[in-house]
C-alpha positions in Angstrom: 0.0 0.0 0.0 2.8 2.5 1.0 4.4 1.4 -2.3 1.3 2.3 -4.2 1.2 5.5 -2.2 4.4 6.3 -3.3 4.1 5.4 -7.1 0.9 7.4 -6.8 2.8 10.6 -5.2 5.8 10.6 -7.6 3.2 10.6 -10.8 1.6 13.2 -9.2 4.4 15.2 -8.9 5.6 14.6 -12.5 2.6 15.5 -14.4 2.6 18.7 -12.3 6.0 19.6 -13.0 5.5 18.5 -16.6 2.6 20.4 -17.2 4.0 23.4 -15.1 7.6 23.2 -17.4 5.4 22.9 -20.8 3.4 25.8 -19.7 5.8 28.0 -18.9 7.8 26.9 -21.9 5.2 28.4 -24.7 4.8 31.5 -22.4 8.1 32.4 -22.5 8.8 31.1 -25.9 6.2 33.6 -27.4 7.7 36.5 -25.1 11.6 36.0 -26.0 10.1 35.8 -29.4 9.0 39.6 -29.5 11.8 40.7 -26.9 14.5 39.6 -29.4 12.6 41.4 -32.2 12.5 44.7 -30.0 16.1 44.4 -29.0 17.3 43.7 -33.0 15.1 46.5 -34.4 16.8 49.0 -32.1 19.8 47.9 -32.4 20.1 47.8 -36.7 17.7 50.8 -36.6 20.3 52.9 -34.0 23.6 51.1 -33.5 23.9 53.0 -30.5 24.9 52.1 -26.9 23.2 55.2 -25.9 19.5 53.7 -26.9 20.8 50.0 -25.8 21.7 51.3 -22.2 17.6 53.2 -22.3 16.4 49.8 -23.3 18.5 47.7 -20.8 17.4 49.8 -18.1 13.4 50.1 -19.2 13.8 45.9 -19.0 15.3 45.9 -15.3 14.4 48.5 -13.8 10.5 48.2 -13.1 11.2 44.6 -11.7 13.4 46.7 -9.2 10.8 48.6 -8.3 8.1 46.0 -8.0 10.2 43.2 -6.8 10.2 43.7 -3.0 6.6 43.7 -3.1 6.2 40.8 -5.8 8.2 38.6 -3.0 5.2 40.0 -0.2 2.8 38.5 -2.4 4.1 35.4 -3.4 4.8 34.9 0.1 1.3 36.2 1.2 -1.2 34.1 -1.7 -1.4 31.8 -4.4 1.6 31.8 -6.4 0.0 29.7 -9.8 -2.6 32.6 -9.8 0.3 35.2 -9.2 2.2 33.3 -12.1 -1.1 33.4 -14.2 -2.0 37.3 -13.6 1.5 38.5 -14.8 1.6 36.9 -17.9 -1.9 37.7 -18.8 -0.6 41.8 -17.9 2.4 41.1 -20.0 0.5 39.8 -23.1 -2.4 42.3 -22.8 0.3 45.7 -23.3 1.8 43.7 -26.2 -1.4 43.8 -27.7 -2.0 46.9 -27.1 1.2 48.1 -28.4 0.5 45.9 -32.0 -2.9 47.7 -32.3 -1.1 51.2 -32.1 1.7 50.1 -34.6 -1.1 48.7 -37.3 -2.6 51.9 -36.4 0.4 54.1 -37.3 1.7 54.9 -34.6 5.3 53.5 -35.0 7.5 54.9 -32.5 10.8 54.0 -30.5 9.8 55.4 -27.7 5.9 53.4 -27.9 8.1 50.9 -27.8 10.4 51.6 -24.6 6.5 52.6 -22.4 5.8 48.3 -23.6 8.8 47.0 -22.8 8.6 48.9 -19.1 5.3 47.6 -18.3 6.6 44.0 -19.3 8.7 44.1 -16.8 6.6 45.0 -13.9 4.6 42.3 -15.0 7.9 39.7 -15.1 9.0 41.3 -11.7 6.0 39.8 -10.2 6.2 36.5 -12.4 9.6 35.4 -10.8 9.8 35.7 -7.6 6.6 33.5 -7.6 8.0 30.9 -10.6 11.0 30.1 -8.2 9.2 30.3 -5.0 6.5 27.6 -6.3 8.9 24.8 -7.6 9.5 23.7 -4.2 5.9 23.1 -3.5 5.6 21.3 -6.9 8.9 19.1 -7.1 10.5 17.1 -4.0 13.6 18.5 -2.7 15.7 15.4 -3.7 14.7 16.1 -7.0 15.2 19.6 -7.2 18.6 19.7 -9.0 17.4 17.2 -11.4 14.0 19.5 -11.9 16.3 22.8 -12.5 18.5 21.6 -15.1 15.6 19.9 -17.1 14.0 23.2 -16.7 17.0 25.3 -17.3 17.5 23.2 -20.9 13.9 23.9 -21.7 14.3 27.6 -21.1 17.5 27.0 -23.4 15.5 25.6 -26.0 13.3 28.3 -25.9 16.4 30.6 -26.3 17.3 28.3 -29.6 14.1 28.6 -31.2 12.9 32.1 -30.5 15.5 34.0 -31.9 15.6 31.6 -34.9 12.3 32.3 -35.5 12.3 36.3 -35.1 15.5 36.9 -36.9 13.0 34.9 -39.8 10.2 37.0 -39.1 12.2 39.9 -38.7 13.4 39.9 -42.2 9.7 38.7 -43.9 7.3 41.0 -41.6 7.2 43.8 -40.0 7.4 44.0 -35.7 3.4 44.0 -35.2 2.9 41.0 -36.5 5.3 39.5 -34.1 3.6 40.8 -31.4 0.4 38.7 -32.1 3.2 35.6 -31.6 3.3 36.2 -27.6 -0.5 37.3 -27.0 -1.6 33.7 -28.4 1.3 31.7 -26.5 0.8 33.9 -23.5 -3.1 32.3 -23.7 -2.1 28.7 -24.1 0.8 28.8 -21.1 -1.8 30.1 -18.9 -4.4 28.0 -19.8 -2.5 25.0 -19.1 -0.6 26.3 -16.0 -4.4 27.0 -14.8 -6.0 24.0 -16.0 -3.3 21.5 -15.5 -1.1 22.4 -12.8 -2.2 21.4 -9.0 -0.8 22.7 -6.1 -1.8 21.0 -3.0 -0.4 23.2 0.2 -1.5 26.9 -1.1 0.1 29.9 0.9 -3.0 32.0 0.4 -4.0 33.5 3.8 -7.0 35.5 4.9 -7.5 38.5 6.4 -4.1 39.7 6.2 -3.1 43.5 6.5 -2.8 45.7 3.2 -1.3 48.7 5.0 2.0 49.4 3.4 3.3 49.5 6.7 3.1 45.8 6.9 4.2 45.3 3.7 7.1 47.1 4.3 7.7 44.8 7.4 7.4 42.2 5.4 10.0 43.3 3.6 12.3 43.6 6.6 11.5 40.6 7.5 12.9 38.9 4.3 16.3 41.3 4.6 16.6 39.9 8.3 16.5 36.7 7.2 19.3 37.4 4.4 21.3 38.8 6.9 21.1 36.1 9.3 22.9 33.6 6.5 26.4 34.3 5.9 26.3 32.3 3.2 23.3 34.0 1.6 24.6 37.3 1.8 27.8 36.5 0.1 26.2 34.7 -3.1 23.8 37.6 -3.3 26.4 39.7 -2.9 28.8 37.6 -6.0 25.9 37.7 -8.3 25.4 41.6 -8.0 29.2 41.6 -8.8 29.0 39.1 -11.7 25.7 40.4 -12.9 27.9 43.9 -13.5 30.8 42.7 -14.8 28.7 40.1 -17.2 27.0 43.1 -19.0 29.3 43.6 -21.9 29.6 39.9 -22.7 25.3 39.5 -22.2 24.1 43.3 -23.8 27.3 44.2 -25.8 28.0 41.3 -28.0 25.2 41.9 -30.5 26.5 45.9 -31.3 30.2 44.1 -31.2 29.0 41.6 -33.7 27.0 44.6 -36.0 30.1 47.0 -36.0 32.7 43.7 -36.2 31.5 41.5 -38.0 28.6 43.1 -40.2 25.2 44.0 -39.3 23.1 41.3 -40.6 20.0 40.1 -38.8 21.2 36.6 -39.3 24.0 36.9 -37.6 22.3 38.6 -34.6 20.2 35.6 -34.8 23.5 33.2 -35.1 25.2 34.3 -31.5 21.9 33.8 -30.0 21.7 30.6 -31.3 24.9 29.5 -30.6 24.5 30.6 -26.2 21.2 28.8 -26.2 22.6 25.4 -27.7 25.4 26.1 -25.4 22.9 26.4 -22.2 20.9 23.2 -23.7 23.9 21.2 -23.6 24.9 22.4 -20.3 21.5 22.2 -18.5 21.3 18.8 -20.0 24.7 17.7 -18.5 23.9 19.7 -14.6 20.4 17.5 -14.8 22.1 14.4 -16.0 26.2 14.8 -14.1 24.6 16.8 -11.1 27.7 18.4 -10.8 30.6 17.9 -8.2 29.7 16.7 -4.4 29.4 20.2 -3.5 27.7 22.2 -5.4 29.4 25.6 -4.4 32.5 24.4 -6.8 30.0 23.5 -9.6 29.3 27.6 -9.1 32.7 28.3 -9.0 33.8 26.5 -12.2 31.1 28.1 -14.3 32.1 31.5 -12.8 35.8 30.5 -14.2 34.5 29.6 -17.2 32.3 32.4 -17.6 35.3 34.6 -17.0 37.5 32.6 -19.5 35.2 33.1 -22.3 34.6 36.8 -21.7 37.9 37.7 -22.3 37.7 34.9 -25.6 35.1 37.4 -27.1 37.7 40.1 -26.6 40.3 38.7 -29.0 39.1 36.2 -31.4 39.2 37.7 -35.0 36.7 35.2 -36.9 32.8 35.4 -36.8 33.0 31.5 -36.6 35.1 30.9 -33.7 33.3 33.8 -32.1 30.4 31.8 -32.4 32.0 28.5 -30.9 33.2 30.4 -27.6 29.5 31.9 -27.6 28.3 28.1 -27.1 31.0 27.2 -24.6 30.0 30.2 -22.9 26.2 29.6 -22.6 26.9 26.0 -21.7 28.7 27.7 -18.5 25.2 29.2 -17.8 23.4 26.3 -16.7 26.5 25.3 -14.3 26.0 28.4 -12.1 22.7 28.6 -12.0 21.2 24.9 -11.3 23.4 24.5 -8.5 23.0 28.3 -6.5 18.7 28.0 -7.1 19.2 24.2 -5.4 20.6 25.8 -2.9 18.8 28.7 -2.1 15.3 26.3 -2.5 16.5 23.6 -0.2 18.4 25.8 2.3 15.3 28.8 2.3 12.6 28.9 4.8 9.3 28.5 2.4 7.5 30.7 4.2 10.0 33.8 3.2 11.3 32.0 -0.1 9.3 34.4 -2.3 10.9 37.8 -0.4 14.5 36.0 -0.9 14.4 35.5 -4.2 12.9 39.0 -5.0 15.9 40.1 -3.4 18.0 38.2 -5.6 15.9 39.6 -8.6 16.4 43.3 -7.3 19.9 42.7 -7.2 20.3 41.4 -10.6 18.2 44.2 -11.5 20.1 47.0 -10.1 23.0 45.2 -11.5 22.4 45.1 -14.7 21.3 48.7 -15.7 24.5 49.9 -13.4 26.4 47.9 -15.6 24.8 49.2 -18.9 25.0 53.0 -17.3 28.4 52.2 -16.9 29.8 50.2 -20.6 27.1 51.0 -22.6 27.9 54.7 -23.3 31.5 53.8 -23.2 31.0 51.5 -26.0 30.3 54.4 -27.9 33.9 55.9 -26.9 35.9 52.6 -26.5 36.1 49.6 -28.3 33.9 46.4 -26.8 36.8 44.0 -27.7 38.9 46.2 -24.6 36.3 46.5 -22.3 35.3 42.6 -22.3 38.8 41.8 -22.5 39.0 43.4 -18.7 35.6 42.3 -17.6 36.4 39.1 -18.4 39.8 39.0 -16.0 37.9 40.7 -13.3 34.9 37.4 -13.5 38.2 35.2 -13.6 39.8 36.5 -10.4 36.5 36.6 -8.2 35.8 33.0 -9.2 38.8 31.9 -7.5 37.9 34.2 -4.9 35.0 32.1 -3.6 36.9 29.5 -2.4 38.2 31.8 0.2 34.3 32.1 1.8 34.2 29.2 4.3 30.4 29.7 4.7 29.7 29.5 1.2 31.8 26.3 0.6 29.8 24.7 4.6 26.0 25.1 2.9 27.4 23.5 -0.4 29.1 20.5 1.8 25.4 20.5 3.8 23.7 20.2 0.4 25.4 17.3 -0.4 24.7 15.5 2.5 21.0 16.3 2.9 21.0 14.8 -0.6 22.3 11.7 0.2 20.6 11.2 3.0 17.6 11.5 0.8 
């Protein structure tokens, strides 16, 4: 009977997570889709880091702003219906924003109002997305779950910007926005329809003062503070997020004034990370990575470095595209390992407020690191500036081996797993 139980519970979970991975997997395919197709047409339409560093910062910002409250909600209710209310936010301004381009009303900055208002709407999606695996997928299997997961969203980054670089060159941009309205529809309908979660954290009655919300909030940074070895991978991914900017948001404009301006190649480099990150998330799920995870983060961190300065100095378009694969497959290695760790090492109840904590600081990150190479790549050449990025994500990589508290959690992980 308890090994009927047991079958029973284990295909439960599966067709959840199944569902819940397939879901999210058209959602996001259909909303890469059109955010590749916004990013190319300002890039070949400007070429300049100027407009790049606007865009950067009208895609992070607003899931700064939003984030410590999205982590209050997907702490305080139902985090499918959280998931569910985004998207359907996200897909309704890209509609609105293809009715006013059929209409005429073709504009840049139309376009920078959308993709700000996308990312409220994403700032509220993720810190409920990473808060609800745990309640979907058993901790034992949580490793296995994110790299599975993390090759999906890899796929996704494969065939999206196939697709749009296609679509970019045979349509114009409205009619890629109708793309993500109809995938939005069918990820939530199945993420509605399909996708069961047993031990809701909706509560009733709860105080809407923003007084308690801001408590709330302190709360969650308490809690950060209180784990050494929290604080310093929050604090390393704020520091990589920076220093990763010119190798994630510079390469295309490298490639357009290097190597030519061509949609396909846009499309190619793109390609090239994603197959990278499928390969990787497929070898994390399948490999696991070393008995402690912290040096599985610290290898990809290497790695990352390593192939930052590559981009720097390689002269031909090809090889260029062989270090962009090795460098996506470095990707997956850094982040299936730190979200295990964080899911099985986080009090559920303040899960959601730590990881939109860790989304604020990537947030931050990222438009500080725009602010701060994007106008410069106007002035200096990429090749130099991710030449020196790239030593700088070298050094700190080794550096982590010198946190004691960091390397303890990963050496816990690993027993808690086998003891599973």
């Amino acid at each position: 009977m308890d090994h009927d139980a047991q079958n029973k519970n284990n295909s439960e979970w599966k067709r959840n997570a199944g569902f819940f991975i397939g879901g999210q997997f058209v959602s996001m395919f259909g909303s890469m889709l059109v955010q590749h197709a916004i990013t190319w047409h300002i890039t070949l339409k400007t070429q300049s880091g100027v407009w790049m560093t606007l865009f950067t910062c009208a895609a992070l910002l607003p899931m700064v702003l939003v984030s410590p409250f999205a982590g209050v909600w997907a702490d305080r209710h139902n985090r499918k219906y959280l998931i569910n209310i985004a998207d359907a936010a996200i897909a309704i301004i890209t509609l609105i924003l293809a009715v006013l381009f059929f209409m005429g009303y073709e504009n840049i900055l139309l376009m920078l109002i959308a993709v700000m208002i996308r990312s409220f709407g994403q700032g509220i999606q993720q810190p409920a997305v990473s808060a609800l695996i745990p309640q979907i997928v058993p901790g034992e299997q949580l490793t296995r779950f994110n790299g599975i997961q993390s090759s999906v969203q890899s796929l996704t980054m494969f065939a999206a910007p196939m697709l749009s670089g296609v679509l970019l060159t045979l349509l114009p941009i409205e009619y890629i926005f109708f793309i993500d309205v109809i995938t939005a529809a069918i990820g939530i309908s199945v993420v509605f329809f399909f996708v069961h979660v047993h031990h809701s954290n909706k509560e009733k009655d709860l105080d809407q003062s923003i007084g308690a919300y801001i408590e709330e909030i302190k709360v969650g940074l308490r809690y950060i503070g209180g784990k050494p070895w929290l604080k310093v991978l929050m604090g390393y991914t704020a520091f990589f997020s920076v220093f990763a900017t010119p190798a994630a948001m510079l390469t295309p404009l490298q490639v357009a004034r290097t190597f030519g301006d061509d949609v396909w190649r846009l499309a190619a480099i793109e390609i090239g990370f994603a197959l990278g990150m499928t390969a990787g998330g497929i070898a994390i799920s399948i490999w696991g990575g070393f008995r402690n995870k912290v040096h599985t983060i610290i290898m990809a961190c290497i790695a990352f470095g390593l192939t930052t300065v590559l981009f720097g100095v390689v002269p031909n378009f090809w090889l260029y595209l062989f270090i962009m694969l090795l460098c996506g497959a470095a990707m997956p290695m850094f982040n299936t390992p730190a979200m295990t760790l964080m899911q099985t090492n986080i009090d559920p109840l303040v899960m959601g407020r730590v990881f939109s904590v860790l989304m604020m600081i990537n947030g931050l990150a990222m438009p500080i690191g725009m602010t701060i190479f994007g106008p410069l790549g106007d002035v200096v050449r990429i090749e130099s500036m991710l030449i020196v990025a790239g030593i700088l994500l070298l050094i700190s990589g080794f550096s982590l081996f010198t946190f004691k508290s960091l390397d303890e959690v990963g050496v816990l992980a690993t027993g808690q797993h086998e003891a599973k």
